[in-house]
C-alpha positions as CSV (number, residue, x, y, z in Angstrom):
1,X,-0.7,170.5,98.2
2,X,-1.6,171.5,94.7
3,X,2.1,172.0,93.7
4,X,3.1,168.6,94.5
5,X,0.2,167.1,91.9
6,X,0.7,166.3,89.0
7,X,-2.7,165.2,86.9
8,X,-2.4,162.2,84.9
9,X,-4.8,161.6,81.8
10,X,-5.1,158.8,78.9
11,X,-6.5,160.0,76.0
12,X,-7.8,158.0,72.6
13,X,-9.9,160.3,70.2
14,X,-11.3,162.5,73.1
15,X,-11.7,166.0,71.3
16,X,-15.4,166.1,72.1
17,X,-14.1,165.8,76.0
18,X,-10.8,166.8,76.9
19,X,-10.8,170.4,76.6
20,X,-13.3,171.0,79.0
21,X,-11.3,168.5,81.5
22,X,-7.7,170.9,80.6
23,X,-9.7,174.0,81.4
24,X,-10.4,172.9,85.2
25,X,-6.5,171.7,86.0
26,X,-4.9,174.9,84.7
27,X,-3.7,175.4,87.9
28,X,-1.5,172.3,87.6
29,X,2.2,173.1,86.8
30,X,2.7,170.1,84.7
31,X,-0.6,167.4,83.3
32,X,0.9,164.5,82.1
33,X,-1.2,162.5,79.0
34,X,-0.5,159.6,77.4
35,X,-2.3,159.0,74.0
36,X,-2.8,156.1,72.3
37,X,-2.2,158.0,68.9
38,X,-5.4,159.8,68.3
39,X,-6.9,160.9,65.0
40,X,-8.9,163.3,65.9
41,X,-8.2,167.1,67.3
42,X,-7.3,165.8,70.2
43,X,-3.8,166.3,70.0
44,X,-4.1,170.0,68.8
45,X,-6.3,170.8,71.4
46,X,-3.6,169.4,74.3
47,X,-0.8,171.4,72.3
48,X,-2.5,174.4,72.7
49,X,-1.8,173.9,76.8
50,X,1.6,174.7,77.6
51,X,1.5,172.6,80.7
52,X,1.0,169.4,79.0
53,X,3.0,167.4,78.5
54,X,2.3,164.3,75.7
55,X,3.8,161.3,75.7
56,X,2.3,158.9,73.0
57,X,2.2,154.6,73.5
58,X,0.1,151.8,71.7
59,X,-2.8,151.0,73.8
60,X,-2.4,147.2,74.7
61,X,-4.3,147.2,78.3
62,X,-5.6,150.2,80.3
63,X,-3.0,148.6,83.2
64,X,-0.2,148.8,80.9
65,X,-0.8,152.2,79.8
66,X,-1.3,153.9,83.0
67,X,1.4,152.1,84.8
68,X,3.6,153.7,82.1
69,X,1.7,157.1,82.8
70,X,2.9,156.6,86.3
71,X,6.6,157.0,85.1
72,X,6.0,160.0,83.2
73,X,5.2,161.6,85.9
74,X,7.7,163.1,88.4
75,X,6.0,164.6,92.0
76,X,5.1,163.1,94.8
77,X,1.3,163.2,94.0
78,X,-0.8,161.6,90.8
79,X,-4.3,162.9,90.4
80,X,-5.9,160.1,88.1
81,X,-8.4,161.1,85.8
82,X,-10.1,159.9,82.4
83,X,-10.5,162.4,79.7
84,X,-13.9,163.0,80.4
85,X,-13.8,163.6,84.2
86,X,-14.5,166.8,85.5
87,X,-12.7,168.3,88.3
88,X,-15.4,170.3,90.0
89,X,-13.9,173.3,92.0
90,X,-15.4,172.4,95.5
91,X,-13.1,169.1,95.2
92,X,-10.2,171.1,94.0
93,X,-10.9,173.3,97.2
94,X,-11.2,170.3,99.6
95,X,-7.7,168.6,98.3
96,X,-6.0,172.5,98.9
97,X,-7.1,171.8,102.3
98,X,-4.7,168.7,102.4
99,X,-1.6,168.7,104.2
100,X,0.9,167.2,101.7
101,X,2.9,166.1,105.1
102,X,0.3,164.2,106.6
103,X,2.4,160.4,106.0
104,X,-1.1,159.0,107.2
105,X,-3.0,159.2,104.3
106,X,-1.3,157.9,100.8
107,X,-4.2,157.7,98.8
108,X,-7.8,159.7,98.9
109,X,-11.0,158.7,96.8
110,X,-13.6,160.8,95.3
111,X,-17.3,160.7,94.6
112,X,-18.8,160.5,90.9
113,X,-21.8,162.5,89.7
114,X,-22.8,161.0,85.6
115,X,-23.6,163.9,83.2
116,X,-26.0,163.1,80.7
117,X,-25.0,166.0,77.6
118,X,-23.4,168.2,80.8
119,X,-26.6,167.8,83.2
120,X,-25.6,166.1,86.3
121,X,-28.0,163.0,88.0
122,X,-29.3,162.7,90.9
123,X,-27.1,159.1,90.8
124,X,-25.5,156.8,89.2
125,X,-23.7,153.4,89.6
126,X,-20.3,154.9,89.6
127,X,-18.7,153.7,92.9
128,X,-15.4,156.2,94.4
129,X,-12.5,156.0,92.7
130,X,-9.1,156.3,94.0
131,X,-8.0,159.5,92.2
132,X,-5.4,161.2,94.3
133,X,-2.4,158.9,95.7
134,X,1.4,158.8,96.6
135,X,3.3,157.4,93.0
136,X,6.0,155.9,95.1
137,X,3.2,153.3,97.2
138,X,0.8,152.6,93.9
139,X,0.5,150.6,90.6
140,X,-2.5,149.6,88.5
141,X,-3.4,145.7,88.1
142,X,-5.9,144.1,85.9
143,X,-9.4,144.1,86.7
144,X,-11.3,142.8,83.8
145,X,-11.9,144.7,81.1
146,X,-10.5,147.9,83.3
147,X,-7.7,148.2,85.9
148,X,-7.3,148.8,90.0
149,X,-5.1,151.0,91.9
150,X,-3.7,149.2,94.4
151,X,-2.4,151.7,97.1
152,X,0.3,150.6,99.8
153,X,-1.3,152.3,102.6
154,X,-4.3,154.4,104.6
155,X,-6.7,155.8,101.9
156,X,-9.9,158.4,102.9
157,X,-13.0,160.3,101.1
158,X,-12.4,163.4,99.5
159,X,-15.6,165.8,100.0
160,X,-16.8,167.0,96.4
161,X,-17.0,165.4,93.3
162,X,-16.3,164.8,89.9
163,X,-18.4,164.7,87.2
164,X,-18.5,162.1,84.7
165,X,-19.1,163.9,81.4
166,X,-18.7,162.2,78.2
167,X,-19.9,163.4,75.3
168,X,-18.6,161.1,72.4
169,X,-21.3,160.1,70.2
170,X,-23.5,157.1,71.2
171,X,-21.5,155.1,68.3
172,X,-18.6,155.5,69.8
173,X,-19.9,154.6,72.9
174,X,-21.1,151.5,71.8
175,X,-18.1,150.5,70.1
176,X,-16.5,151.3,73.2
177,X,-19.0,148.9,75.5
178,X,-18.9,146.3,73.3
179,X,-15.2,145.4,73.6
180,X,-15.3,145.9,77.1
181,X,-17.9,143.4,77.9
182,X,-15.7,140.9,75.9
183,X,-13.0,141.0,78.6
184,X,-15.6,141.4,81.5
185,X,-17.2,138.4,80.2
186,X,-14.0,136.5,80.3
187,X,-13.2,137.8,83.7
188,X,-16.7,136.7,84.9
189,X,-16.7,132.8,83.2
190,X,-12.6,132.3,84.8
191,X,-13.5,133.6,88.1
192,X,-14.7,130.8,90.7
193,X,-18.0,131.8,92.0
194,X,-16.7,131.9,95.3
195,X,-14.6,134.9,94.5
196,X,-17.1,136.9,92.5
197,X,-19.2,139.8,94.5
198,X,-22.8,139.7,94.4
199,X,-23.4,141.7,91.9
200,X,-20.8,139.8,89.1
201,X,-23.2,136.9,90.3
202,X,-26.2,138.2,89.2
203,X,-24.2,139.5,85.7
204,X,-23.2,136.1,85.7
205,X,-26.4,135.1,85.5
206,X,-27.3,137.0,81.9
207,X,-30.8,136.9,82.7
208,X,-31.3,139.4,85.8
209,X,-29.0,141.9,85.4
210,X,-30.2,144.4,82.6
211,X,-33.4,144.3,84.7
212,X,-31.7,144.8,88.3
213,X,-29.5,148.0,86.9
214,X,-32.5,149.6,85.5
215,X,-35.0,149.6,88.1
216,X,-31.3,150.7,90.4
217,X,-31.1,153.4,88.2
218,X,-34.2,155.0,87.8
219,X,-35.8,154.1,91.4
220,X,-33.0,153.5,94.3
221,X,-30.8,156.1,92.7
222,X,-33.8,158.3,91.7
223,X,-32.7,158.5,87.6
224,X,-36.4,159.3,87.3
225,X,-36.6,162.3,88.3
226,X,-34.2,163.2,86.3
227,X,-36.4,163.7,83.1
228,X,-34.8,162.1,79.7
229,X,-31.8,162.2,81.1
230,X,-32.7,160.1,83.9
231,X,-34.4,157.5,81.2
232,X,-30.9,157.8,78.7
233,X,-28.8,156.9,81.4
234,X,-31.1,154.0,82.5
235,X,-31.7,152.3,79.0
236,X,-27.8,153.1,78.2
237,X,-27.0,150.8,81.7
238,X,-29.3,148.2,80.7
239,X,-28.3,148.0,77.6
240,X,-23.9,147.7,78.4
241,X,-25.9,144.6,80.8
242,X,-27.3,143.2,77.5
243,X,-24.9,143.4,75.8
244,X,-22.4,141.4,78.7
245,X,-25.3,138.4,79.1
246,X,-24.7,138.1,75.3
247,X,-20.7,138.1,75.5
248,X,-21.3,135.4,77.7
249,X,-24.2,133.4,75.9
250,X,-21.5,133.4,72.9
251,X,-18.6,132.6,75.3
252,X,-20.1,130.0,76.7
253,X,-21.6,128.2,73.1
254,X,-18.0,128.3,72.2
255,X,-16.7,126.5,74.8
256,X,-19.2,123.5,74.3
């Protein structure tokens, strides 16, 4: 099964990540990235793979730019990852297990553990992503500030994880957050309330919301326990909320 995966990758400025995330798909024949012209060193640490392969587009939407990423690459199998995932080698040893002939399953998800500075939590709001899928039954739509994988077919669970690990400075996270909640707050005011899920209700609602996804964090999903790292994950959660409720306070003062 691994032969017939290729792993796909978007990269902006990620030298503090994407090295780390190289060294656990080395045994991919080909990794596919498509960079949105970084300035850093992350181009000359992807050079120094021989397996990648670079292809280089202006970033206009993340839906844009991996549905282009998706005609890069050429097998019968994507493995979709952000350049701070973390293949961990119990999932890589759960998708060998895979029957590449099994015309059953098109599309299998995977489980998240957050890193805070390469320490792994206890939880984390992260829901499964869709990460391993047939190109020829997918495409990415727009979904807010981010996209969906829409797969034509039977999708499963992969055992094992990934781990979310970035370790870009906080300002860069921020900047990061910040334009993100500028689109999600769009996404939340155009969206009839009828087809928003409880939880965009209650982000909807400005007031709730940094509240709700701290006491989530550190009780239901035991962040406490985690020491600082459980705390910095909580406060950073609460404080991407914040900043959305403000997105829309300004959105909607604009509008009047």
């Amino acid at each position: 099964m691994l032969e017939r995966i290729t792993p796909l990758i978007l990269t902006y400025n990620e030298s503090p990540n994407i090295d780390r995330t190289i060294q656990h798909l080395t045994w991919a024949k080909k990794i596919v990235v498509i960079d949105s012209y970084s300035n850093d060193k992350t181009l000359e640490i992807l050079h120094s793979y021989p397996q990648v392969q670079i292809f280089q587009r202006e970033f206009d939407t993340h839906t844009h730019q991996w549905n282009y990423g998706l005609e890069q690459v050429k097998s019968q199998w994507v493995l979709s990852l952000d350049a701070d995932y973390i293949v961990t080698d119990e999932l890589i040893n759960s998708i060998k297990e895979l029957s590449a002939e099994d015309t059953d399953i098109d599309g299998y998800f995977a489980k998240f553990k957050y890193c805070v500075l390469g320490k792994p939590l206890r939880g984390s709001i992260l829901p499964p992503r869709q990460i391993l899928f047939r190109k020829d039954k997918s495409i990415y739509i727009d979904d807010g500030h981010t996209q969906l994988l829409e797969v034509k077919g039977q999708s499963t669970i992969l055992s094992g994880y990934i781990h979310h690990d970035d370790r870009k400075p906080l300002s860069r996270w921020l900047w990061a957050q910040d334009r993100y909640m500028i689109i999600e707050a769009k996404k939340l005011l155009e969206t009839p309330k009828s087809e928003l899920s409880l939880s965009d209700r209650i982000r909807k609602q400005k007031i709730l919301a940094p509240f709700v996804v701290l006491f989530y964090c550190l009780i239901l999903k035991g962040g406490i326990f985690d020491g600082w790292h459980g705390w910095y994950y909580a406060f950073q959660r609460m404080l991407a909320e914040i900043l959305l409720a403000i997105r829309i306070m300004e959105a909607e003062k604009l509008k009047i």
